[in-house]
N, C-alpha and C positions, 0 to 999 in steps of 0.2 A: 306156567302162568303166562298168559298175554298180556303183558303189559303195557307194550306201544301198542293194543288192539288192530294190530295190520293181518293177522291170518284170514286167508282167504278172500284179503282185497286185491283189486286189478291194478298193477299200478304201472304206468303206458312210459318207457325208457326208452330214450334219443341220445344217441352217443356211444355205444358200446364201440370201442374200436379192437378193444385187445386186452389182456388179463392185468395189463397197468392202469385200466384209465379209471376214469374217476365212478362212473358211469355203471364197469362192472363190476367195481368194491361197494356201491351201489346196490345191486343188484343182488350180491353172494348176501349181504346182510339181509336183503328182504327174503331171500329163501329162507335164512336162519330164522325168520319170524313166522313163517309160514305164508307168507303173502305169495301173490300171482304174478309174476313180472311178464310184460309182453313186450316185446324189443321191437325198436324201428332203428332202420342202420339207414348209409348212405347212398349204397349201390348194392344192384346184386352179387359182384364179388365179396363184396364184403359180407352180405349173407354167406355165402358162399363158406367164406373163411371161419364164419364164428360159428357153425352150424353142429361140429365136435364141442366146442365151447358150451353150448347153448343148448345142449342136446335136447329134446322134449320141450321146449321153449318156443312159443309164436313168433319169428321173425317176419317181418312187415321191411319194405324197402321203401324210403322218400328220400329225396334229393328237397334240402328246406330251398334251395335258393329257386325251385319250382313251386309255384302256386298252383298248380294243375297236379302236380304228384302230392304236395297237402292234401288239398283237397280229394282227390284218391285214397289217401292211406286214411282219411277221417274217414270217406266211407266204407271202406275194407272193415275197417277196426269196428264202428257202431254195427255193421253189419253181424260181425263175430261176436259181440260182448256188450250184454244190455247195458252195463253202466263201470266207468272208470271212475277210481277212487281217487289215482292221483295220476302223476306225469311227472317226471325227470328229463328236465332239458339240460342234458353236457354236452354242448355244441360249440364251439370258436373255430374261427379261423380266421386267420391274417397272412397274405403273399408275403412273406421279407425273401422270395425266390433272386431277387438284386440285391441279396444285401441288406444289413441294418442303415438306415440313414438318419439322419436329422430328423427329428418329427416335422420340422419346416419344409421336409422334403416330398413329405409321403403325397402321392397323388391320388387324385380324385378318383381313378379306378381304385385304388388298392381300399379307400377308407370307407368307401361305400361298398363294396363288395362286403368287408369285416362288419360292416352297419347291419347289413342283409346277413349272413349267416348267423352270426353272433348275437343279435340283437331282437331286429325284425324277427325271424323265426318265431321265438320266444310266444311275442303278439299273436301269429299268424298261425301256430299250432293251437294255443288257447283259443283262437276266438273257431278255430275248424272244428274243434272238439265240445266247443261248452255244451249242444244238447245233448253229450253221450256222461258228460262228468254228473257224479254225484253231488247233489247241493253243498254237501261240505266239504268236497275234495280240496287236495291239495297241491299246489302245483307250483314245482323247486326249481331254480336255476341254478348253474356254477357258476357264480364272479369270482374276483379278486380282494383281497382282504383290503387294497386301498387303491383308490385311482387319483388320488391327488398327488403321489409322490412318483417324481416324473425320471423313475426307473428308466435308464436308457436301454437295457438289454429284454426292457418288452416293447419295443417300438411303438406304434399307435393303439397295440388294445387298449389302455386304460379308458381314452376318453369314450372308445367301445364299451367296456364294461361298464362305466359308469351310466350311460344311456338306458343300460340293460337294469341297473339297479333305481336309476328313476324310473323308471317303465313299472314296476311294483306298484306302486302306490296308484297310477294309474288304472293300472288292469284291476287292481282291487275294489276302485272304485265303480269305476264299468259295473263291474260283474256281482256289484252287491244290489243292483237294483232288479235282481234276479236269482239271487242265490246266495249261500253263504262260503265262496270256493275260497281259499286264502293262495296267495302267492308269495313267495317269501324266496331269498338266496342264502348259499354256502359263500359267504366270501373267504374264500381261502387264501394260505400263505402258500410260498414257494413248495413246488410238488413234483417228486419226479414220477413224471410219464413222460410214454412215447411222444405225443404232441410237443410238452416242454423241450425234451430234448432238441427238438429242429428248430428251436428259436437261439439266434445266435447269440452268444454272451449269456445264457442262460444260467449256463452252469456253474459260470462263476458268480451269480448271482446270491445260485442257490448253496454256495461253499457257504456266503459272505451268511446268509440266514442260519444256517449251523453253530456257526458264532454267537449270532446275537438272538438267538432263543435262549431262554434262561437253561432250560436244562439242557443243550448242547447236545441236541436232535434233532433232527430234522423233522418238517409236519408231517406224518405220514399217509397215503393218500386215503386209508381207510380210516382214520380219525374224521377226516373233511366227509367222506360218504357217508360216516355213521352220522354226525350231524346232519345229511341231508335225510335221511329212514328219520331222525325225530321229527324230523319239519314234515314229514309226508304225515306220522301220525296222527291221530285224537289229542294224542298227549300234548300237543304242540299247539292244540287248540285256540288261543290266546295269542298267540304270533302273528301277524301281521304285516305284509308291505314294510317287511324288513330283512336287512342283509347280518346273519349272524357271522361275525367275524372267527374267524379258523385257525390260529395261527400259532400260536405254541405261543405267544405273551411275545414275539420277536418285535410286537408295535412297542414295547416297555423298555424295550433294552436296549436302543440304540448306543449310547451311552457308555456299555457296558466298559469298566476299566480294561480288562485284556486286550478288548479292540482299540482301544485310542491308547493304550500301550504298544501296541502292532501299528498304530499311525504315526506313532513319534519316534519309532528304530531306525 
């Protein structure tokens, strides 16, 4: 039975980097549904690399922080495929190549660069694509399950990702005086991938969330991807210019006794 009705829809994936990311736990789900996934990566090596991965799979190359290669891979793609159903954007990035610093410290290059890949993209892919989406498509971002809490071991994305989850509500609106496309996010909790990895302090980060999730596991990356395959479906229809939070309940349990018993030893 089909019951997230995604078999044999196209659904257009940004971000694969590697069998951890979020992007291609992603993508292993939509095969399980029978859906079409068609991948756009960042370079040609990285086609290159995921080409065993992705065997039998459309891989398409854009650089987002290119307008001109958008613009290219919108047309490649309408070219290939009368109509997309949905789009997965797992795209971030932030230079901490000096170092974590002070959020007071971060500079104008680094936060606008993260504004541009992270964020911008997001806009600038939906608006390349809308005359190839289908009227009710769906199209999902990866945020953060919070960007008000000023985590020092993510440096400036938050106020990045929060841009990225006002930006919903926007695009939705845009786009409804034309269609019915929804835009929605995975705000997820702490996740190990390759990407998290090279953020420094991360990992102690993500020890401290293993704690303070109630059942003392960690989120795992395919929990957060399987909530982004509902958001892509029918089923999810009623969703909206919203960020569904991912987190194993760790926003519930700060509190938790064993940790403020480990703060008072």
């Amino acid at each position: 039975m089909d019951f997230l009705q995604l078999a044999n829809k196209n659904i257009l994936i940004f971000g694969v980097a590697n069998r951890k990311s979020v992007a291609y736990a992603i993508a292993k789900s939509l095969m399980e549904c029978g859906a079409n996934p068609i991948f756009v990566v960042r370079s040609e090596k990285r086609r290159e690399e995921l080409q065993k991965l992705l065997t039998g799979y459309e891989i398409f190359v854009c650089d987002v922080e290119h307008q001109d290669q958008i613009d290219r891979v919108a047309d490649e793609i309408s070219g290939r495929f009368s109509v997309i159903d949905g789009i997965v954007h797992s795209i971030a990035f932030a230079d901490y190549s000096e170092g974590m610093k002070s959020f007071h410290e971060t500079t104008r290059r680094q936060f606008l660069q993260a504004i541009d890949i992270s964020c911008f993209s997001f806009i600038a892919i939906a608006n390349a694509l809308k005359d190839v989406l289908a009227k009710n498509a769906s199209v999902v971002t990866i945020s953060i399950s919070t960007t008000k809490m000023a985590s020092e071991s993510y440096g400036f994305m938050a106020p990045v990702k929060a841009a990225l989850d006002s930006s919903l509500a926007f695009l939705a609106k845009s786009f409804s005086r034309f269609s019915e496309v929804r835009f929605n996010a995975v705000g997820a909790g702490l996740l190990k991938t390759s990407a998290s990895a090279g953020i420094p302090g991360y990992v102690d980060a993500y020890l401290f969330a293993e704690q303070a999730i109630p059942r003392h596991r960690g989120l795992t990356t395919q929990e957060a991807a399987d909530t982004a395959v509902f958001l892509l479906s029918p089923r999810s229809s009623g969703i909206q210019a919203q960020t569904l939070i991912v987190d194993a309940g760790m926003s519930t349990n700060y509190f938790d006794q064993n940790i403020l018993k480990k703060m008072s030893e």
